[in-house]
TORKOL-4160 file (C-alpha; in steps of 0.2 Angstrom, whole numbers, padded with zeros to 4 digits, m for minus):
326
<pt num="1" X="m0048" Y="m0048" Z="0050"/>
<pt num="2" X="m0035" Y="m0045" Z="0064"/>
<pt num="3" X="m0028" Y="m0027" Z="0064"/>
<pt num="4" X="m0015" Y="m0020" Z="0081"/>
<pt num="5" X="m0024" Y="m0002" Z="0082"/>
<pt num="6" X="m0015" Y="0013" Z="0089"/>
<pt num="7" X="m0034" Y="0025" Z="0097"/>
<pt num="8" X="m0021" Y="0035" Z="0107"/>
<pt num="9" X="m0007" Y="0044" Z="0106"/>
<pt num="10" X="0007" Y="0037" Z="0119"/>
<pt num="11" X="0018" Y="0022" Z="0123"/>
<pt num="12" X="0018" Y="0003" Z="0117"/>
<pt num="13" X="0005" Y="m0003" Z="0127"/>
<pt num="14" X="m0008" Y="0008" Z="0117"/>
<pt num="15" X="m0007" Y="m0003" Z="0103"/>
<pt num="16" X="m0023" Y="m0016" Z="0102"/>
<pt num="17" X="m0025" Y="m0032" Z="0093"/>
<pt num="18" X="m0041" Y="m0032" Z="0088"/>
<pt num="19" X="m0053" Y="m0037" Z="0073"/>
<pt num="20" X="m0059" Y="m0025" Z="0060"/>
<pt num="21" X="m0067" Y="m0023" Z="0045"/>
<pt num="22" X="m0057" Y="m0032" Z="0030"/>
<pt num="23" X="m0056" Y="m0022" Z="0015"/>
<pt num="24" X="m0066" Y="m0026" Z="m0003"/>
<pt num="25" X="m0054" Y="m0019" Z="m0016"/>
<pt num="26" X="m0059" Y="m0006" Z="m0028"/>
<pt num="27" X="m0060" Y="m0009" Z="m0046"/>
<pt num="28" X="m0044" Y="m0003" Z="m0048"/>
<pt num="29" X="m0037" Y="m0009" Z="m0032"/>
<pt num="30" X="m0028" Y="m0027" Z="m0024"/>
<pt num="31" X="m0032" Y="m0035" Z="m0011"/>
<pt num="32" X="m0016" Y="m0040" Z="m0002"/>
<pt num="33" X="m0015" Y="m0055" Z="0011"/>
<pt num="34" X="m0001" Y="m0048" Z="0021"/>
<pt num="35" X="0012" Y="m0058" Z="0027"/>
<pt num="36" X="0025" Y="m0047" Z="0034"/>
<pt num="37" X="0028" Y="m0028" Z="0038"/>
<pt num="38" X="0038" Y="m0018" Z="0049"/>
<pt num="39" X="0040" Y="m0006" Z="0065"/>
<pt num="40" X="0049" Y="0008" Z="0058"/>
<pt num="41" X="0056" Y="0026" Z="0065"/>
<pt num="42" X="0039" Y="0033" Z="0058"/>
<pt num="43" X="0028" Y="0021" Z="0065"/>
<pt num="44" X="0036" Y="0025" Z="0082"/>
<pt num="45" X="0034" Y="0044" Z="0080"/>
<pt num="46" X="0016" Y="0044" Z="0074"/>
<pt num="47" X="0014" Y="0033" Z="0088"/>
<pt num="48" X="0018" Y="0045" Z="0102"/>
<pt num="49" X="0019" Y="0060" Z="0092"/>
<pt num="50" X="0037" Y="0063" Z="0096"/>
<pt num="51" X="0042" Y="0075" Z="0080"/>
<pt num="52" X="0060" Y="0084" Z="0076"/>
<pt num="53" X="0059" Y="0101" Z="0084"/>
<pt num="54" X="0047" Y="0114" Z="0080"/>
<pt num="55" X="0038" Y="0101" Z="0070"/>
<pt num="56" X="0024" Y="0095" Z="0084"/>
<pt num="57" X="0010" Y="0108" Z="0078"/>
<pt num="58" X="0010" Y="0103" Z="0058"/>
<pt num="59" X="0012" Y="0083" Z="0066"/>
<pt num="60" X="m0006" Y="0085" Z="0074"/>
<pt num="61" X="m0013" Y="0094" Z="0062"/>
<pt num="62" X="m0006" Y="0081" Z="0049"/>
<pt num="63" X="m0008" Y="0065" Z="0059"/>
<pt num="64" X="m0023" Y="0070" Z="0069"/>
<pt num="65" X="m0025" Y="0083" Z="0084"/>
<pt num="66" X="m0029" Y="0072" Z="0101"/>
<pt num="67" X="m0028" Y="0054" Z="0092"/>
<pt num="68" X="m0019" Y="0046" Z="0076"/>
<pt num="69" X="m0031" Y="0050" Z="0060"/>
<pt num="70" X="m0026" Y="0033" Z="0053"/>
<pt num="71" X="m0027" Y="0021" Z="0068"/>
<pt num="72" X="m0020" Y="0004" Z="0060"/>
<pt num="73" X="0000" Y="0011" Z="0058"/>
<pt num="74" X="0014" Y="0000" Z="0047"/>
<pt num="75" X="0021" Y="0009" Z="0031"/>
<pt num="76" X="0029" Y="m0005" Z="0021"/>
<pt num="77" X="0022" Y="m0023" Z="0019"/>
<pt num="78" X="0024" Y="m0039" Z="0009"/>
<pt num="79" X="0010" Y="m0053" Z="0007"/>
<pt num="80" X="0000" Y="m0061" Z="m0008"/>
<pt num="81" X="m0013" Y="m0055" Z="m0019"/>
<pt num="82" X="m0027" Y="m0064" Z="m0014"/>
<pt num="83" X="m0043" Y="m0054" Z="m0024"/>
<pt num="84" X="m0041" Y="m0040" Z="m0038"/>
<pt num="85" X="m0054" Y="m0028" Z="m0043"/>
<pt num="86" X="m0063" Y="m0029" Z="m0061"/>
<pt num="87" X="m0052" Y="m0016" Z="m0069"/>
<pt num="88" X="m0037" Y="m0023" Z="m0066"/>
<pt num="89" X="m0025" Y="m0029" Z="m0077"/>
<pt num="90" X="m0006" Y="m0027" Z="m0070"/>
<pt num="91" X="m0009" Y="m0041" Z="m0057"/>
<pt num="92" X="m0018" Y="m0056" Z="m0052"/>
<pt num="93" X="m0022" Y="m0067" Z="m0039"/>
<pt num="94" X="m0009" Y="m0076" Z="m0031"/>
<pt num="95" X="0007" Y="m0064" Z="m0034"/>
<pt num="96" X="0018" Y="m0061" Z="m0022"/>
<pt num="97" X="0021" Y="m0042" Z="m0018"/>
<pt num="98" X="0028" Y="m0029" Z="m0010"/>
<pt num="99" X="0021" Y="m0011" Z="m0007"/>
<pt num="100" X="0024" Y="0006" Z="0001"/>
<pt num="101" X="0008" Y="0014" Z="0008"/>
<pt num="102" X="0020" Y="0028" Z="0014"/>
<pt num="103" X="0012" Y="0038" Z="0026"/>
<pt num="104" X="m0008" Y="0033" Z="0021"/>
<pt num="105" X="m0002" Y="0019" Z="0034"/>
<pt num="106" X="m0014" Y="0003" Z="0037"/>
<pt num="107" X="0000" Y="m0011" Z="0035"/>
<pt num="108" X="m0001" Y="m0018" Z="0054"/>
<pt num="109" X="m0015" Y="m0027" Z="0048"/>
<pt num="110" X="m0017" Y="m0047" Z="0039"/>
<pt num="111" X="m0025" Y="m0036" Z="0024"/>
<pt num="112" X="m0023" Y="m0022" Z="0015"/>
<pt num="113" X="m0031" Y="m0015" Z="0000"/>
<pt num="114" X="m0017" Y="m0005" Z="m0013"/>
<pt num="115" X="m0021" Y="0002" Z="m0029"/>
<pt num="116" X="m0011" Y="m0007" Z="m0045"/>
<pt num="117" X="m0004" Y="0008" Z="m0052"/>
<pt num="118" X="0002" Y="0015" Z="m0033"/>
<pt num="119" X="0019" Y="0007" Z="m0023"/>
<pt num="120" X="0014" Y="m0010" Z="m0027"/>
<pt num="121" X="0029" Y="m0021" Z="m0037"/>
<pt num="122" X="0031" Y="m0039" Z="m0038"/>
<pt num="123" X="0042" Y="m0049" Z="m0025"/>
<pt num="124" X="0058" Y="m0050" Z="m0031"/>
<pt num="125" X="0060" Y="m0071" Z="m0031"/>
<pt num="126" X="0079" Y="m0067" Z="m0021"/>
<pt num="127" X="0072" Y="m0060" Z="m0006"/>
<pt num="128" X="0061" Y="m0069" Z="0006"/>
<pt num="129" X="0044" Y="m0058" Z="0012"/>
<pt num="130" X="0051" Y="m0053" Z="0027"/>
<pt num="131" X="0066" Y="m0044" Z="0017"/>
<pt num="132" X="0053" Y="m0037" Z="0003"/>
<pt num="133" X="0043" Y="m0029" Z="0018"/>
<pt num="134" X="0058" Y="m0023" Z="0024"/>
<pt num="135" X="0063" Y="m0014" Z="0007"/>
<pt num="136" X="0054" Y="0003" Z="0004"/>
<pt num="137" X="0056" Y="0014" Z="0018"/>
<pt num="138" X="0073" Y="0015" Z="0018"/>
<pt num="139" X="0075" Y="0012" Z="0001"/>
<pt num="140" X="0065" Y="0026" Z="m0004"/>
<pt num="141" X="0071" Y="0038" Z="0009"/>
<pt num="142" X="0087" Y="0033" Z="0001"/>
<pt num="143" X="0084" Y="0036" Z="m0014"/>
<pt num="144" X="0075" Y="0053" Z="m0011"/>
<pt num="145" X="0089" Y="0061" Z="m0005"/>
<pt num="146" X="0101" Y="0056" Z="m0015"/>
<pt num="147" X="0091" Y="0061" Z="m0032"/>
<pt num="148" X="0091" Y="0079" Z="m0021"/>
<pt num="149" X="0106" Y="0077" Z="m0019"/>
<pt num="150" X="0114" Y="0074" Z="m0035"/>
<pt num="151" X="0125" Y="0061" Z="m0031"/>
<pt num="152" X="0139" Y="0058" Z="m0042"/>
<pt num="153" X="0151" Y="0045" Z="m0046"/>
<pt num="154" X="0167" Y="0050" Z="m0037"/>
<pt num="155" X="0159" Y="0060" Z="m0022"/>
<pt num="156" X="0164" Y="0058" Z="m0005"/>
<pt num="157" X="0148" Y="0052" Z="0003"/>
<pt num="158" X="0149" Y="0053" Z="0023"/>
<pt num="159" X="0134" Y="0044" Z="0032"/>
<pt num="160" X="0127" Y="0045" Z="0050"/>
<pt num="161" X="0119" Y="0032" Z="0057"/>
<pt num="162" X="0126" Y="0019" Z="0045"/>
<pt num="163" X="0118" Y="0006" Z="0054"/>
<pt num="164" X="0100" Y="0012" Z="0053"/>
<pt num="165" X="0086" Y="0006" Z="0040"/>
<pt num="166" X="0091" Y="0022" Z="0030"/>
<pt num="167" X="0109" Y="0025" Z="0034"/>
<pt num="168" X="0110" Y="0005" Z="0029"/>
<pt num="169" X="0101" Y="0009" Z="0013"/>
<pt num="170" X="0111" Y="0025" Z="0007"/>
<pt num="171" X="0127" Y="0016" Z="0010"/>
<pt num="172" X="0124" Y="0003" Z="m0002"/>
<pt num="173" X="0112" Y="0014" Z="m0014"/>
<pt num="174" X="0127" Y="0030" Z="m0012"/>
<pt num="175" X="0142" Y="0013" Z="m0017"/>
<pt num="176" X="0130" Y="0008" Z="m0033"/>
<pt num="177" X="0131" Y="0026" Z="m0039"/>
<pt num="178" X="0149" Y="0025" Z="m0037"/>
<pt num="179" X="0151" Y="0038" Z="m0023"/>
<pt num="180" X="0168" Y="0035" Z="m0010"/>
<pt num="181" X="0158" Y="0030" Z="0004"/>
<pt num="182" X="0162" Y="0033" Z="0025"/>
<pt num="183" X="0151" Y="0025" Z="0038"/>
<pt num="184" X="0148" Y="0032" Z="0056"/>
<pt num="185" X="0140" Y="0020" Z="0067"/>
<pt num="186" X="0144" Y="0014" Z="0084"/>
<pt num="187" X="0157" Y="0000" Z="0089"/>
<pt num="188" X="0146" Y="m0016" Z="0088"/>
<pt num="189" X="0142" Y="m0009" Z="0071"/>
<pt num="190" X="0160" Y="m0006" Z="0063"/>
<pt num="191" X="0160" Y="m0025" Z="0054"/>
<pt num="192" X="0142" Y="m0022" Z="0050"/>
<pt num="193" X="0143" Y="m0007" Z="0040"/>
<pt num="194" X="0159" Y="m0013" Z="0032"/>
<pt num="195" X="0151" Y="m0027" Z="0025"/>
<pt num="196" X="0136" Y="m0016" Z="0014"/>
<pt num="197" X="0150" Y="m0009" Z="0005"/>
<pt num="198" X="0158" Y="0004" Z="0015"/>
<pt num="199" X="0175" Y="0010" Z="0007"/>
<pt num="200" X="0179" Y="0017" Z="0029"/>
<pt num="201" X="0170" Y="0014" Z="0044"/>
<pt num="202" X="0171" Y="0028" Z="0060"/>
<pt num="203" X="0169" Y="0023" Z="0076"/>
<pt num="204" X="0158" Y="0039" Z="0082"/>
<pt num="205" X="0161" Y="0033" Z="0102"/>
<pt num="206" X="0181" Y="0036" Z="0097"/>
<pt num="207" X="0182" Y="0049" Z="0085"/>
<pt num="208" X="0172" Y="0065" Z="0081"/>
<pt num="209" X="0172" Y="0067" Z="0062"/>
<pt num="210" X="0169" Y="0086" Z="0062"/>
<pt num="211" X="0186" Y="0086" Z="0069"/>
<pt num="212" X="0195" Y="0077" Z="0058"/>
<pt num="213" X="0201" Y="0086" Z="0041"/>
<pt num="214" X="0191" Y="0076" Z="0029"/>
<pt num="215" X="0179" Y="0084" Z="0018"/>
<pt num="216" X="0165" Y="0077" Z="0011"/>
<pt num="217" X="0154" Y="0082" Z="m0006"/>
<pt num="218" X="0138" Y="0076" Z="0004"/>
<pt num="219" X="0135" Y="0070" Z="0022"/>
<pt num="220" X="0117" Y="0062" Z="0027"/>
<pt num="221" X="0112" Y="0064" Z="0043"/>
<pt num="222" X="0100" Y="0050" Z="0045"/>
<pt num="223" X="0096" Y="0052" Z="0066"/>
<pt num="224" X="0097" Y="0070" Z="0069"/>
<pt num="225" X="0116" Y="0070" Z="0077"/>
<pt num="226" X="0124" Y="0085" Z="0068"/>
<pt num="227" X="0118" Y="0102" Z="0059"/>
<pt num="228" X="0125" Y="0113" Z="0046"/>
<pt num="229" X="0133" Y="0124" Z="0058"/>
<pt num="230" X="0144" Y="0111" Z="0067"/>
<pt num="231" X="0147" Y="0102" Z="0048"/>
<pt num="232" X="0148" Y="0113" Z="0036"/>
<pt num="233" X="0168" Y="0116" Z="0037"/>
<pt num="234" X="0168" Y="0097" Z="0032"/>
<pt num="235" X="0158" Y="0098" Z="0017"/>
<pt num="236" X="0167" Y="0103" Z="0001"/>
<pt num="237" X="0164" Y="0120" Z="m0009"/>
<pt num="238" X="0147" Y="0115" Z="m0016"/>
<pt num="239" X="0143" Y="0102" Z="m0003"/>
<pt num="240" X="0126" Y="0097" Z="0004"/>
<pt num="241" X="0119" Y="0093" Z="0017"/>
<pt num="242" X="0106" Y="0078" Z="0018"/>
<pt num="243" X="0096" Y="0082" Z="0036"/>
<pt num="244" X="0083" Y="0066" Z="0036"/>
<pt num="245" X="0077" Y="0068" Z="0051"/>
<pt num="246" X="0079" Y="0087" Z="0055"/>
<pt num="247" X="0065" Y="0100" Z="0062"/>
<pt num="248" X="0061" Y="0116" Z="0059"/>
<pt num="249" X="0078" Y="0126" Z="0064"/>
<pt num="250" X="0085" Y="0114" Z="0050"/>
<pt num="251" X="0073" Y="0118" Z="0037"/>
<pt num="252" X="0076" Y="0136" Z="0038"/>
<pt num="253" X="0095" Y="0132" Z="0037"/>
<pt num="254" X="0090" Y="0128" Z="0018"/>
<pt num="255" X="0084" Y="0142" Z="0015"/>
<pt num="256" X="0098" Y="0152" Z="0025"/>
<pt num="257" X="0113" Y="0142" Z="0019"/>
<pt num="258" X="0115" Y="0144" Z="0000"/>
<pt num="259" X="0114" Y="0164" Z="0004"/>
<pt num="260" X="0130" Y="0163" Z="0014"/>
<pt num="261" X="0141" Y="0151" Z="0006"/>
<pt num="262" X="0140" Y="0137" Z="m0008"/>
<pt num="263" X="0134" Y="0124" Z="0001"/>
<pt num="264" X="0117" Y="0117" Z="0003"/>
<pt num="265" X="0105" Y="0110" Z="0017"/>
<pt num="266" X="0094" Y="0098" Z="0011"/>
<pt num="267" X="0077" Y="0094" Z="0022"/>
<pt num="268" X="0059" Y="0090" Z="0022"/>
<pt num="269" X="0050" Y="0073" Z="0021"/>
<pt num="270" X="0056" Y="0061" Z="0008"/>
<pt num="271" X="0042" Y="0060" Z="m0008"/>
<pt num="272" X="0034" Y="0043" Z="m0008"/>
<pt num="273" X="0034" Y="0038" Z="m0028"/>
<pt num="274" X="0028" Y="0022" Z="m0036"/>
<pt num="275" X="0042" Y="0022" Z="m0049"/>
<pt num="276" X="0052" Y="0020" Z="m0033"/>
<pt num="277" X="0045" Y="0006" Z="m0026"/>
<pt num="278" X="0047" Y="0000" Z="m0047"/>
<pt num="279" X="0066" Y="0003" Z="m0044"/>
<pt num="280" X="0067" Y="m0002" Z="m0027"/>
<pt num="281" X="0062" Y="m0020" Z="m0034"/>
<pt num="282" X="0074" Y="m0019" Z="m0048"/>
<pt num="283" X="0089" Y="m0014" Z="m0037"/>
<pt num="284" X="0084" Y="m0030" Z="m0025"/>
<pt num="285" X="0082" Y="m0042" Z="m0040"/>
<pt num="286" X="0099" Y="m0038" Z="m0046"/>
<pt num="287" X="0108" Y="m0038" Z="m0029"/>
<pt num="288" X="0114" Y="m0019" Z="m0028"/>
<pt num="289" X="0100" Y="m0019" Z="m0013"/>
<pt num="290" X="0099" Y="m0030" Z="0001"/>
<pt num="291" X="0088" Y="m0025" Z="0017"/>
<pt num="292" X="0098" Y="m0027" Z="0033"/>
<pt num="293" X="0085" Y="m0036" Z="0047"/>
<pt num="294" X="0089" Y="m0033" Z="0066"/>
<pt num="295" X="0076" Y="m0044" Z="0073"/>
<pt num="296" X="0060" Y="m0054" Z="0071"/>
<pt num="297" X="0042" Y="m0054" Z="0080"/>
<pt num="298" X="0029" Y="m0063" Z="0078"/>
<pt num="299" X="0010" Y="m0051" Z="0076"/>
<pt num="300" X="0006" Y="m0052" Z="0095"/>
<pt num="301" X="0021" Y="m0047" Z="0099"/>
<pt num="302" X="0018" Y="m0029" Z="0090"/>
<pt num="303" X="0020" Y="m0019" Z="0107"/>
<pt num="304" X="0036" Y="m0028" Z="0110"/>
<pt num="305" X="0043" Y="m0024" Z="0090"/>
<pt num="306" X="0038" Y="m0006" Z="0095"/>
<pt num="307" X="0047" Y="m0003" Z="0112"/>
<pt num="308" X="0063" Y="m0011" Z="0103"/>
<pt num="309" X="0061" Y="0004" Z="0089"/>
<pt num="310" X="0058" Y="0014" Z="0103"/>
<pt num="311" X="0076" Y="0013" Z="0110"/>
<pt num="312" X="0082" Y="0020" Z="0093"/>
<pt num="313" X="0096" Y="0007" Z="0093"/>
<pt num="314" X="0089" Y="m0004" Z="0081"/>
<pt num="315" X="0101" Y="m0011" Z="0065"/>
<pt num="316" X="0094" Y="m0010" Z="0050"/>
<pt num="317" X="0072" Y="m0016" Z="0052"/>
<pt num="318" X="0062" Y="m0023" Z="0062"/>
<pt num="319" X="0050" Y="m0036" Z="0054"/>
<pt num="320" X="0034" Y="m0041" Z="0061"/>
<pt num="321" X="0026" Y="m0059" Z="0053"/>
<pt num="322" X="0007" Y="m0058" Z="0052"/>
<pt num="323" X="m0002" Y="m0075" Z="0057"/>
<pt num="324" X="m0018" Y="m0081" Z="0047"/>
<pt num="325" X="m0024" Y="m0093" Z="0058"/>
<pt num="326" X="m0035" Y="m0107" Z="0049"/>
């Protein structure tokens, strides 16, 4: 099979289209034809090993010290059972399915192999493949926080990065739990984020929200812009906190924070669950969820998909088909 593989860490033009071995499914294992997955912010980081601060030791250690441990990137993907081991029972050939490898990786590939009881769900039959692949990692980081969180119905959510495959994802999934939700995002962006649901939109390039006298019960920080030192006089008594894509000095801001006042930081890597994947589905099927795509490429252009992710100005995902040539 076709796979684009990443032997190196560094820029776009590391990435290889090349053939490798296609996977046989274990017995309790699919084997999924992939027809879609996308270049996310993790994808780009593993890629060139750019990490939030302080982070860049535990990232090789985690990801591999000279070179990616897992060569074949994508964490989200969408595609067709096309084989199933002998022991399984929830699926069967010929399902259309989306799944969450998560960090395990191995979706920029025309198969992949995903255990049935993992973050495998069925298609939901309203969104295209494209828009199932594009679902989970957002979705989930989503979701993460905001069970973390504690959102309530009637909080004042503020989100950075509105725009973004997360910040898109916690606006709609914040406005489902009933929380008053406020957008920051960029100009081009204002309309964009206003039609996912936000109750206010602020233009970041016009108006600093840590200056304004709004206070929020939760503010999620989706692209690393602000810290608890320079928000927390804009969170309310009890008020967290959600650092998504913070380092180390934010980290120990978790810890340090509820020591000195009533609010709390909120930090680390998003858990990857399969029950979430299992809601994820639901949410899309009934139309609370709806992934926002910024652009399309086809597989060969995989180098071209990264170095748009790479400019970090991306709306929403970036989707990449995957061809199987005849």
């Amino acid at each position: 099979m076709k796979a684009c593989v990443c032997r190196r860490y560094g820029g776009p033009e590391v990435l290889d289209l090349t053939d490798v071995q296609k996977p046989t499914p274990k017995d309790k294992e699919v084997l999924v034809k992939i027809l879609a997955t996308t270049v996310t912010s993790g994808d780009w980081r593993v890629r060139t090993l750019n990490v939030p601060k302080g982070l860049g030791l535990v990232a090789r250690l985690a990801l591999g010290i000279t070179r990616p441990r897992q060569p074949i990137l994508g964490t989200e993907l969408a595609g067709v059972i096309e084989t199933v081991g002998k022991a399984v029972t929830r699926f069967r050939p010929g399902d259309a399915v989306f799944a969450f490898p998560g960090g395990k990786m191995g979706c920029h590939a025309q198969y992949r192999a995903v255990a049935e009881d993992g973050p495998v769900a069925l298609k939901p039959a309203n969104l295209s493949f494209e828009e199932a692949a594009s679902l989970s990692f957002g979705g989930s980081t989503a979701l993460h926080f905001l069970r973390k969180a504690d959102v309530k119905a009637g909080e004042k959510v503020l989100v950075i990065g509105a725009s973004g495959g997360v910040g898109s994802a916690l606006v709609q999934l914040a406005k489902h739990f009933g929380a008053e939700v406020t957008g920051v995002t960029s100009t081009t962006n204002l309309e964009l984020v206003g039609s996912l649901g936000a109750d206010r939109v602020i233009d970041y390039t016009k108006e600093d929200f840590t200056k304004s006298r709004a206070t929020y019960d939760i503010i999620a920080d989706t692209v690393g812009e602000t810290s608890f030192a320079r928000c927390k006089h804009a969170l309310r008594d009890k008020g967290r906190l959600l650092v998504i894509a913070g380092g180390l000095p934010d980290m120990l801001s978790a810890l340090w924070a509820p020591i000195t006042s009533s609010k709390r930081v909120i930090a680390g890597p998003a858990e990857e669950r399969p029950e979430d994947v299992q809601q994820l589905a639901a949410l899309a099927k009934a139309g609370v969820l709806r992934p926002l795509i910024d652009r399309r490429y086809d597989f060969a252009q995989m180098a071209e998909a990264h170095a748009y992710v790479e400019t970090r100005r991306k709306r929403g995902s970036v989707v990449v088909s995957v061809g199987h040539a005849r």
